[in-house]
C-alpha positions as CSV (number, residue, x, y, z in Angstrom):
1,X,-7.4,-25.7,-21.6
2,X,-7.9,-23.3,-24.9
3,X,-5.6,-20.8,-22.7
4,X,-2.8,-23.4,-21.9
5,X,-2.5,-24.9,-25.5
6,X,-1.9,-21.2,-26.3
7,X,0.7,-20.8,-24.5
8,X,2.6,-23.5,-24.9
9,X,2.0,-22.2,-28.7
10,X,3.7,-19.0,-28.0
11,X,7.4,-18.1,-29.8
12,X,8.5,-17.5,-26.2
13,X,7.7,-21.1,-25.0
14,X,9.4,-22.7,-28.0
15,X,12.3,-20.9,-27.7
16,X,12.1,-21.6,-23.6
17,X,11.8,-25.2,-24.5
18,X,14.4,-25.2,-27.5
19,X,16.9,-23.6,-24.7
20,X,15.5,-26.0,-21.9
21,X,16.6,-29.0,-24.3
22,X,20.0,-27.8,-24.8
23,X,21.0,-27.3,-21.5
24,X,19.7,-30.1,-20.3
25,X,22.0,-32.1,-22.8
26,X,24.4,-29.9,-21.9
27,X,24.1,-30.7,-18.2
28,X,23.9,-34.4,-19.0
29,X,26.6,-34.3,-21.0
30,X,28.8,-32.5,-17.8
31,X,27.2,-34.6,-15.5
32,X,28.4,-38.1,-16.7
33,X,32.0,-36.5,-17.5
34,X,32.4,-35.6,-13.9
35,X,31.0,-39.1,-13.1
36,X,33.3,-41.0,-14.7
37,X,36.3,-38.8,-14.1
38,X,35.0,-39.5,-10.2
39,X,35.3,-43.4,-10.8
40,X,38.7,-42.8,-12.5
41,X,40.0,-40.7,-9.7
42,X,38.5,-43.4,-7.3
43,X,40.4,-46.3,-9.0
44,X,43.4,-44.5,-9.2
45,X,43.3,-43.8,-5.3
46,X,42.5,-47.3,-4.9
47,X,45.5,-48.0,-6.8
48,X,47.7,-46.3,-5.0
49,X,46.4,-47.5,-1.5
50,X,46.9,-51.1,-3.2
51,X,50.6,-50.2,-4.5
52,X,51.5,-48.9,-0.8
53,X,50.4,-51.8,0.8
54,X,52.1,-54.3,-1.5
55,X,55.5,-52.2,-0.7
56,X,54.8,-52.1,3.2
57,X,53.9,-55.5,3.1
58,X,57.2,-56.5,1.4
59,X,59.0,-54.5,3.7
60,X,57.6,-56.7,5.6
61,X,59.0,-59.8,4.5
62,X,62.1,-58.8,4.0
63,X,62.4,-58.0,7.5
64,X,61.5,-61.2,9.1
65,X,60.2,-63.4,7.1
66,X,56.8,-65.1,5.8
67,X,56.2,-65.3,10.0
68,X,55.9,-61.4,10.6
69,X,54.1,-60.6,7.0
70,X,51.6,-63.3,8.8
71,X,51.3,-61.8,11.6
72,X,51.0,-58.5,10.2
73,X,48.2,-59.6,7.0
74,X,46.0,-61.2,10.5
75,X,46.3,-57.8,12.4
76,X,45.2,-56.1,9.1
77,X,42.3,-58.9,8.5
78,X,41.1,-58.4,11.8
79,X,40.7,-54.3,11.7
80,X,37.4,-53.5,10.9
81,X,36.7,-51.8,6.7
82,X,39.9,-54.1,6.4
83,X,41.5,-54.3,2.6
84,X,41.5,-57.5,0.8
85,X,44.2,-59.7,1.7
86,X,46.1,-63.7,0.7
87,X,49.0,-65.0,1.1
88,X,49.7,-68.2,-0.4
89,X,52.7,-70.6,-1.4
90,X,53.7,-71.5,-5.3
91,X,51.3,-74.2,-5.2
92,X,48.6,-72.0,-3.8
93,X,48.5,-73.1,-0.5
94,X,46.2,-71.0,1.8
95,X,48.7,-69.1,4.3
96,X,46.9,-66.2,5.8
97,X,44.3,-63.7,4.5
98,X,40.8,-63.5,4.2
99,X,39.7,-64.1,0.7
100,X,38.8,-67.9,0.0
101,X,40.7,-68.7,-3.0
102,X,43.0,-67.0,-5.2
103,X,41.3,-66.2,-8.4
104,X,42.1,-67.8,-11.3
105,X,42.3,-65.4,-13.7
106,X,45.2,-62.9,-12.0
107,X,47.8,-62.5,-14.5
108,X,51.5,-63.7,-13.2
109,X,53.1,-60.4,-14.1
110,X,52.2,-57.5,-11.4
111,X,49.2,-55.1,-12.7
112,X,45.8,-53.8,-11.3
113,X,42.8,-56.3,-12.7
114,X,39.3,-56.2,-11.6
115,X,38.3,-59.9,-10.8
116,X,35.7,-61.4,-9.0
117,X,36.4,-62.8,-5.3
118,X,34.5,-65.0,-2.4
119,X,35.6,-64.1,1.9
120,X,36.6,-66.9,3.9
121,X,33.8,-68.1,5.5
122,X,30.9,-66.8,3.2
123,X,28.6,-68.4,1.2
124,X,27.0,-65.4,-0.2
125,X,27.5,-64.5,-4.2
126,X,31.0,-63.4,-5.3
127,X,31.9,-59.7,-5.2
128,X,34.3,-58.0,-7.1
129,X,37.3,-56.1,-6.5
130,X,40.5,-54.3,-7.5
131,X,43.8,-57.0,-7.2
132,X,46.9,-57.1,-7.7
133,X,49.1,-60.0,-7.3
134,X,52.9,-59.7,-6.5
135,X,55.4,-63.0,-6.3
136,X,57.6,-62.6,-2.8
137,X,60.7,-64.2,-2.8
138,X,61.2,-68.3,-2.3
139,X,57.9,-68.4,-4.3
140,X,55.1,-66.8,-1.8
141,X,52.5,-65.1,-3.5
142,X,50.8,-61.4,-1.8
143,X,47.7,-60.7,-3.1
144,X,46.0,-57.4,-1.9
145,X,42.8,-56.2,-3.0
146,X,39.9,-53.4,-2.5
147,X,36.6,-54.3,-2.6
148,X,34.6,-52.1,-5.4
149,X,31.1,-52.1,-3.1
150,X,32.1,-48.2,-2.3
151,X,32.6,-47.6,-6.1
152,X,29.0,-49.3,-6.9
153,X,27.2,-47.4,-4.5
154,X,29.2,-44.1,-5.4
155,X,28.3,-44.8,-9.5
156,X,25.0,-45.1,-8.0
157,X,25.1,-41.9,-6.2
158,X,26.1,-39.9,-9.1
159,X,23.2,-41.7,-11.1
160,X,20.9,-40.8,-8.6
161,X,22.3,-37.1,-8.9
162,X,22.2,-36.9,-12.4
163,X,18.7,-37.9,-12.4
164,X,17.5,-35.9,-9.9
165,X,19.5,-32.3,-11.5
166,X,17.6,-33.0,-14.9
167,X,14.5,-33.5,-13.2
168,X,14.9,-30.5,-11.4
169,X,16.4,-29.0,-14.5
170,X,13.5,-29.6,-16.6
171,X,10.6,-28.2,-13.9
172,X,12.2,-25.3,-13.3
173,X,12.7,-24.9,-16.8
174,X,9.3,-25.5,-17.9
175,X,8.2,-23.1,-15.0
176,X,10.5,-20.6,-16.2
177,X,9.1,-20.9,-19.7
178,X,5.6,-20.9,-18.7
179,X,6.1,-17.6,-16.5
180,X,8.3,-16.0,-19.3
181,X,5.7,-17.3,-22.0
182,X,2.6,-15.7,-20.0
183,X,4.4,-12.4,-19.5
184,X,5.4,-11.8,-23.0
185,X,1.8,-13.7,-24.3
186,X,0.2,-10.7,-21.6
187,X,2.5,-7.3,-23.3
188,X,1.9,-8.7,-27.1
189,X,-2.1,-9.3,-25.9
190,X,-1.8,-5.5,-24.6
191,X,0.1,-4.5,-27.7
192,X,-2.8,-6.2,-30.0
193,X,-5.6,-4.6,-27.8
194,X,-3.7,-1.5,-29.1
195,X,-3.3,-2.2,-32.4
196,X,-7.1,-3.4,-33.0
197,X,-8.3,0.1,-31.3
198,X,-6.1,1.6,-33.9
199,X,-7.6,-0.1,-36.5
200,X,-11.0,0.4,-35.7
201,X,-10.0,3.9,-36.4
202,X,-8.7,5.7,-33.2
203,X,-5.5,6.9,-34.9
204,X,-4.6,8.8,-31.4
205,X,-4.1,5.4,-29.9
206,X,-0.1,4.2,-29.3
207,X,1.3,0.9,-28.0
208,X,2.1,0.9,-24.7
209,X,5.6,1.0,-23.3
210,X,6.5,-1.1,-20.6
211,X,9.9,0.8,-19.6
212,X,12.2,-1.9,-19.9
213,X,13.8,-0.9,-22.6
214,X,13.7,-4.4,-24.0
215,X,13.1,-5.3,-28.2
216,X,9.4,-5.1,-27.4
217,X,9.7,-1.8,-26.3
218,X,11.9,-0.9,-29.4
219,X,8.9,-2.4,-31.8
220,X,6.6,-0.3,-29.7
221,X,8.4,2.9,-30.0
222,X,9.1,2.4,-33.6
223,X,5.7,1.5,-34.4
224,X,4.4,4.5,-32.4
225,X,6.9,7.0,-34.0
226,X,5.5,5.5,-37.8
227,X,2.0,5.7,-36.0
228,X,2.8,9.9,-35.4
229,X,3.9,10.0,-39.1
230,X,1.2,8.3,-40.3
231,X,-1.1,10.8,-38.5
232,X,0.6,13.8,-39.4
233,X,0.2,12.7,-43.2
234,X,-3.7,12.1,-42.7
235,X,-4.1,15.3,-40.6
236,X,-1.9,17.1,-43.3
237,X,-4.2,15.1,-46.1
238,X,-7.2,16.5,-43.8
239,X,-5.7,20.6,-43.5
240,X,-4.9,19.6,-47.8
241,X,-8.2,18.9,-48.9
242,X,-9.6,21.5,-46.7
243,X,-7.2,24.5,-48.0
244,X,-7.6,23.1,-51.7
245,X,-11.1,23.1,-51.4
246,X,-11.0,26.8,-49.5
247,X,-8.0,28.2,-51.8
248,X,-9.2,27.0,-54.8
249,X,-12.9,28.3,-54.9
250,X,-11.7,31.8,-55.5
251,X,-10.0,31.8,-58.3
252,X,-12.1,28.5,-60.0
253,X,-15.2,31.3,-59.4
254,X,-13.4,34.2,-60.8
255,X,-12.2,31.9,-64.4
256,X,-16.1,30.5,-64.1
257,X,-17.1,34.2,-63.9
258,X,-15.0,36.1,-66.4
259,X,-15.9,33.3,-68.7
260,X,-19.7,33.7,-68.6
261,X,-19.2,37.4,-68.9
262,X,-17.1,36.9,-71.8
263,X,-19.9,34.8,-73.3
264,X,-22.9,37.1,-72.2
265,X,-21.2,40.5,-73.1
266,X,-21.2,41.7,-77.1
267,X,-17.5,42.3,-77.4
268,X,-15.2,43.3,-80.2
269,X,-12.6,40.6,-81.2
270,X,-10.1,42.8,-79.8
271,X,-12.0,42.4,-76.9
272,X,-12.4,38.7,-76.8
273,X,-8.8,38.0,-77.2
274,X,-7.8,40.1,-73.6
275,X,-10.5,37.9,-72.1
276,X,-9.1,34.8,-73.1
277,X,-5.8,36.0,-71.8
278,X,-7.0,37.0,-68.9
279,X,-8.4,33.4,-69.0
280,X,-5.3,31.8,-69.4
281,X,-3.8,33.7,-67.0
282,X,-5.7,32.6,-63.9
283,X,-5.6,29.0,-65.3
284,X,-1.6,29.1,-65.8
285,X,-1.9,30.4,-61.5
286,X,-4.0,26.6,-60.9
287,X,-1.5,24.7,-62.9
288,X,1.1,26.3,-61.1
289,X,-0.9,25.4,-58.0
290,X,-1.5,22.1,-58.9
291,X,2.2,21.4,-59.8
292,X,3.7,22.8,-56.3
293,X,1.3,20.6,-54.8
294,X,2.3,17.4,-57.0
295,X,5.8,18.3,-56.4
296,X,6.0,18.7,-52.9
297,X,3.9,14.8,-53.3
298,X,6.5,13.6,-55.0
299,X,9.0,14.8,-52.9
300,X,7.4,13.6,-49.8
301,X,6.9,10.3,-51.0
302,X,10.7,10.0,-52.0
303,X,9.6,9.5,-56.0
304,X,13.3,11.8,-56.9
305,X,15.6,8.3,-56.7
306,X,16.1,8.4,-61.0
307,X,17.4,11.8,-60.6
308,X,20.0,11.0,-57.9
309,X,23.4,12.1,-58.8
310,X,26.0,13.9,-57.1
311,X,26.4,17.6,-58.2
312,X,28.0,21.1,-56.9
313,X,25.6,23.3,-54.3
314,X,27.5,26.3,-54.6
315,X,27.2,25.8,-58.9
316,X,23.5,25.6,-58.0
317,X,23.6,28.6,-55.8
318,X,25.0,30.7,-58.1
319,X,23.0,29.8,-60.9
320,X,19.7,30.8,-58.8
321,X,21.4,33.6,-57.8
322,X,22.2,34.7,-61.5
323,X,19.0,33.8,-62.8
324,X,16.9,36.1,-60.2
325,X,19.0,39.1,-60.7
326,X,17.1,40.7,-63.2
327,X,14.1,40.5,-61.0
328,X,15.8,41.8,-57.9
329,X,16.8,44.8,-60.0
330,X,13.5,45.4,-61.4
331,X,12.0,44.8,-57.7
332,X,15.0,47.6,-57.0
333,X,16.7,45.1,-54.6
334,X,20.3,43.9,-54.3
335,X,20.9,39.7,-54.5
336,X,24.7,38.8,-52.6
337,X,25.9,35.6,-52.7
338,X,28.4,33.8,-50.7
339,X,29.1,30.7,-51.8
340,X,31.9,28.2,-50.7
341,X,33.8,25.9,-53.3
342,X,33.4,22.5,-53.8
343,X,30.4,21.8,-51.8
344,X,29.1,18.5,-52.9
345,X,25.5,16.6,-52.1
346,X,24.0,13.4,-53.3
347,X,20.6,14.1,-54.1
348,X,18.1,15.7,-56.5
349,X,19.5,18.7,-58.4
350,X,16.3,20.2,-59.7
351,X,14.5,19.5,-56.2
352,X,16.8,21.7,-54.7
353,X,17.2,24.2,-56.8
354,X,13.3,24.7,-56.9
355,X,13.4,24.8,-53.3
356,X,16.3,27.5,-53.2
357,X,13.9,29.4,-56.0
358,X,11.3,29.6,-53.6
359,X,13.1,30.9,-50.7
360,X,15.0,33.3,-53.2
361,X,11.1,34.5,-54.5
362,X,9.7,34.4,-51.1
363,X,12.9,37.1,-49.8
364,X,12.0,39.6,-53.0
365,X,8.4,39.4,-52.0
366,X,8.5,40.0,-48.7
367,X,11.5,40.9,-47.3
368,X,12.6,43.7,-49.5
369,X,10.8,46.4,-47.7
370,X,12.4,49.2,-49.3
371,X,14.4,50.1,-52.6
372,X,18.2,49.3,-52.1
373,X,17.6,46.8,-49.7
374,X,20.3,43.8,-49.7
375,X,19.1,40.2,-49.8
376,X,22.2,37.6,-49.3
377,X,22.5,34.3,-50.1
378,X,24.6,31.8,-48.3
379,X,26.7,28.1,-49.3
380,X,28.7,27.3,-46.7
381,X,29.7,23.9,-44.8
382,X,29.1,23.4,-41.0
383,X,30.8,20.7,-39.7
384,X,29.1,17.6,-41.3
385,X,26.3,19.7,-43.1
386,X,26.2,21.7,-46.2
387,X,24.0,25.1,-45.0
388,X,22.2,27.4,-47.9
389,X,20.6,30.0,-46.1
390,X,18.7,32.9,-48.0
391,X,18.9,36.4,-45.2
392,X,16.5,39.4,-46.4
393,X,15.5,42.7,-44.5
394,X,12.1,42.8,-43.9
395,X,9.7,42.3,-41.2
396,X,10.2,38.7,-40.3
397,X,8.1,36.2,-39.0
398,X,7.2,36.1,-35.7
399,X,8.5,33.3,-33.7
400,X,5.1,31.4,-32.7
401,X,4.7,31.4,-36.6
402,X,7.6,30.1,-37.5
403,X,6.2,26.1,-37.3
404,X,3.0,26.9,-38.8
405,X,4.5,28.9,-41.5
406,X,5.9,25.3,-43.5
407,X,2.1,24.1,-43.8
408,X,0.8,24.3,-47.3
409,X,-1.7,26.8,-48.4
410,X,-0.8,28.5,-44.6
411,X,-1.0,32.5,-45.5
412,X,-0.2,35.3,-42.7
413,X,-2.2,38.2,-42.6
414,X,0.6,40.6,-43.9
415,X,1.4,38.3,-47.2
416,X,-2.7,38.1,-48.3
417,X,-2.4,40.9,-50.3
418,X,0.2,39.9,-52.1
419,X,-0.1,36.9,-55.0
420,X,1.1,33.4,-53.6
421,X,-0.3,30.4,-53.3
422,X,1.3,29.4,-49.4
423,X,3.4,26.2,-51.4
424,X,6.5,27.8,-51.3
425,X,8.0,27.0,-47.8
426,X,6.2,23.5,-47.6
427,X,8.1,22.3,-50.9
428,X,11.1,23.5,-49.7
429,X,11.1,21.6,-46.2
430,X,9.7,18.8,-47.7
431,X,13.3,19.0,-50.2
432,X,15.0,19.2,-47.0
433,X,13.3,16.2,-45.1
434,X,14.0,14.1,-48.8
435,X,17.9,14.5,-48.5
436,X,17.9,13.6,-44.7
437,X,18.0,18.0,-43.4
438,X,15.6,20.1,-42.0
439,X,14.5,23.9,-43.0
440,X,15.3,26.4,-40.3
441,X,13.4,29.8,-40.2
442,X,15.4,32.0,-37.9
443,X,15.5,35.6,-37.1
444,X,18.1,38.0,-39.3
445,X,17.9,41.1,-36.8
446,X,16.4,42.4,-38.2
447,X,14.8,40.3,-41.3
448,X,14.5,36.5,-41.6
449,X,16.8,34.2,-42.1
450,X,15.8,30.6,-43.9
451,X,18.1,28.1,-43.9
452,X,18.2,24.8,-45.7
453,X,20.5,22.3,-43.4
454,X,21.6,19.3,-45.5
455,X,24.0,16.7,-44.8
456,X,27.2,16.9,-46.9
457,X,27.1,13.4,-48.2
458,X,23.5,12.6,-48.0
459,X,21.8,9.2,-47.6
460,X,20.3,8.1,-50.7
461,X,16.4,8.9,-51.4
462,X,13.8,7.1,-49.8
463,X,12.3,5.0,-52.2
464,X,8.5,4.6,-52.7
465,X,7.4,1.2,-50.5
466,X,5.6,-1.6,-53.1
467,X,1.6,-0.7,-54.0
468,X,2.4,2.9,-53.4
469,X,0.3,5.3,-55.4
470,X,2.1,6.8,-58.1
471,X,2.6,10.4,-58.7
472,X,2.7,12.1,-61.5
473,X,5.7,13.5,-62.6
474,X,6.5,17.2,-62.0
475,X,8.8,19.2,-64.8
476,X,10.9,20.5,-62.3
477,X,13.5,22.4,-64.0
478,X,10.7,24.4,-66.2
479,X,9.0,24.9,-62.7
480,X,11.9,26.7,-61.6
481,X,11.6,28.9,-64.3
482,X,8.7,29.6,-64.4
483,X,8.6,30.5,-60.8
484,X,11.4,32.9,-61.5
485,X,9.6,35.0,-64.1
486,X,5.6,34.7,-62.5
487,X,7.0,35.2,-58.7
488,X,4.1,32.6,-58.0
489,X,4.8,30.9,-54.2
């Protein structure tokens, strides 16, 4: 009983039911037109039968008299389903015909009535019946009529039919909603199975998909695809806290370290003040850390939409370009650019810029292999995209690397030795995700060749969803300089 009273709870039956009711008025609604456009139809027809006879029957007359239209109203009389006939004189003599009487309340003038009539030789209640009365000359009056019994029993046909298609109507409706209800009350009992498992903490679990392609299957595969998201965060939050804790011991040992030596060791103040330096540098290298990491938050949780503006990606380009030079020169490298005019995005200026700064450090660092060697960077538009693509010399990245590279805190064993943090690639894709692109790492030929794909009017930024945490704020442009004179990615 619980089971049934649920179902007939469920959206699906209410809406079955909600339709069931409108059609069924519909139906009605149909049905009784055609019915009375039947009955119409039939009078008409019964009209014109009553018309023709009249005119055949004063054909009649004319012919040969009030004797032959007797004889022909008695041969009529006689044939069996026979029409309603009376002849009578002025004074309403009976003549010939089979009705008792004529009525008394036929008009004079000649028009279909409906009126109410006894046979000759019953005793039985009156019936009804179609007349129409029409004056022959020297003052004999015709009266033919049809009898409505075949109209009552059709009206009661078409009742009967009416009836019995909304009876029908409504079962199979109310089956139809019952079957419909149970089968979507079984997929949304699956697809809450699901979600509970999920809950209970099995984030590998995914609504099920039925195949049909249907708006259940749409929720499902949206849901799903926000379930993958959400596990790729809380993996990523996992690999974070993990690399944080594994990246971070090193150097938080080393400050700990040279700090107690400073305070153990009898040193001159000379002495003192290059400890403290060397002090502050290691703790400028975990605030540069820690802002990369905020900043690549902030990106990822779409907290840029104050700073969205329209602005000029080859202007921004060139400005990176111009503002690395120095260091490519002292690095004895070469920076080209090639940058198109007029390239325009909607999106974060300073975002994108500290991404371009990363991929412009990341190139002097490690793709620069020799003195002389040529780095070139790229503004161009492709199609519907706006492509900045950074191209070095060096040894690449090999290609099963190329996904694992964009983690954060991920390191290959040729870039150890070298100062970094593993930040630099991660905030960049996580720019390019922001404004609706994607980060491509390809290979130069030799060299690498990153590329951020963006499109050229961008969607505007995702905004942070209600209750979301709040991050911190990142000084982006001072990042980007920053970055630019410690060569810390």
């Amino acid at each position: 009983m619980k089971a049934l009273v649920r179902l007939f709870r469920t959206t699906a039956f209410r809406l079955s039911l909600a339709y069931l009711v409108l059609f069924a008025f519909g139906a009605a609604v149909v049905l009784t037109r055609v019915k009375i456009h039947v009955e119409d139809l039939f009078d008409e027809q019964t009209a014109q039968t009553i018309d023709a006879d009249i005119r055949g029957l004063a054909e009649q007359y004319s012919e040969g008299g009030i004797r032959q239209l007797v004889e022909v109203v008695e041969r009529r009389v006689r044939a069996p389903g026979a029409s309603l006939y009376l002849v009578t004189t002025f004074a309403g003599e009976h003549v010939v015909g089979n009705i008792a009487a004529m009525p008394s309340d036929l008009p004079e003038r000649s028009e279909l009535v409906e009126s109410v009539y006894q046979r000759r030789g019953e005793t039985a209640p009156r019936h009804r019946a179609l007349m129409r009365l029409f004056v022959l000359p020297d003052g004999f009056r015709l009266l033919v009529g049809y009898d409505l019994h075949d109209r009552k029993m059709l009206h009661v046909i078409l009742g009967k039919a009416l009836v019995t298609s909304l009876f029908w109507l409504v079962a199979i409706g109310t089956l139809g909603g019952i079957v419909v209800a149970r089968r979507i009350l079984a997929r949304l009992d699956k697809l809450s199975a699901s979600a509970q498992r999920i809950m209970g903490g099995d984030l590998k679990q995914r609504l099920p998909l039925m195949g049909a392609d249907d708006e259940l299957d749409r929720l499902a595969g949206n849901l799903n695809a926000m379930l993958e998201r959400i596990d790729e965060l809380m993996t990523g939050l996992r690999e974070v806290s993990d690399n944080i804790a594994h990246d971070l011991k090193t150097p938080l040992t080393r400050l700990r370290n040279r700090a107690d030596e400073a305070m153990r060791a009898d040193l001159t103040k000379e002495q003192y003040r290059e400890a403290l330096a060397g002090l502050i540098d290691e703790s400028d290298g975990l605030i540069r850390i820690f802002d990369a990491l905020l900043m690549i938050a902030r990106a990822e949780a779409g907290y840029c939409s104050d700073f969205l503006n329209e602005f000029d990606a080859s202007r921004v380009t060139a400005d990176i370009v111009e503002m690395y030079e120095p260091v490519a020169e002292e690095r004895g490298a070469h920076l080209l650019l090639e940058a198109e005019e007029g390239l325009t995005l909607l999106g974060n200026r300073e975002l994108l810029g500290q991404a371009l700064v990363n991929l412009v450090d990341n190139a002097l660092k490690y793709g620069a292999p020799a003195p002389g060697s040529a780095l070139c960077v790229q503004a161009r538009r492709a199609g519907e995209r706006i492509e900045i693509a950074v191209a070095d010399r060096g040894p690449g990245i090999a290609e099963k690397d190329r996904d694992r590279v964009i983690g954060r805190f991920v390191r290959l064993e040729n870039s150890r030795s070298r100062p970094g943090s593993g930040l630099g690639l991660s905030l960049a894709a996580a720019v390019a995700r922001l404004h609706g692109g994607a980060l491509r790492i390809e290979d130069n030929r030799p060299g690498l060749r990153v590329t951020l794909s963006l499109p050229a009017r961008a969607a505007p930024l995702r905004q942070p969803g209600p209750g979301a945490a709040s991050v911190p704020s990142v000084a982006l442009g001072a990042g980007a300089g920053l970055a630019a004179r410690e060569g810390v990615k």
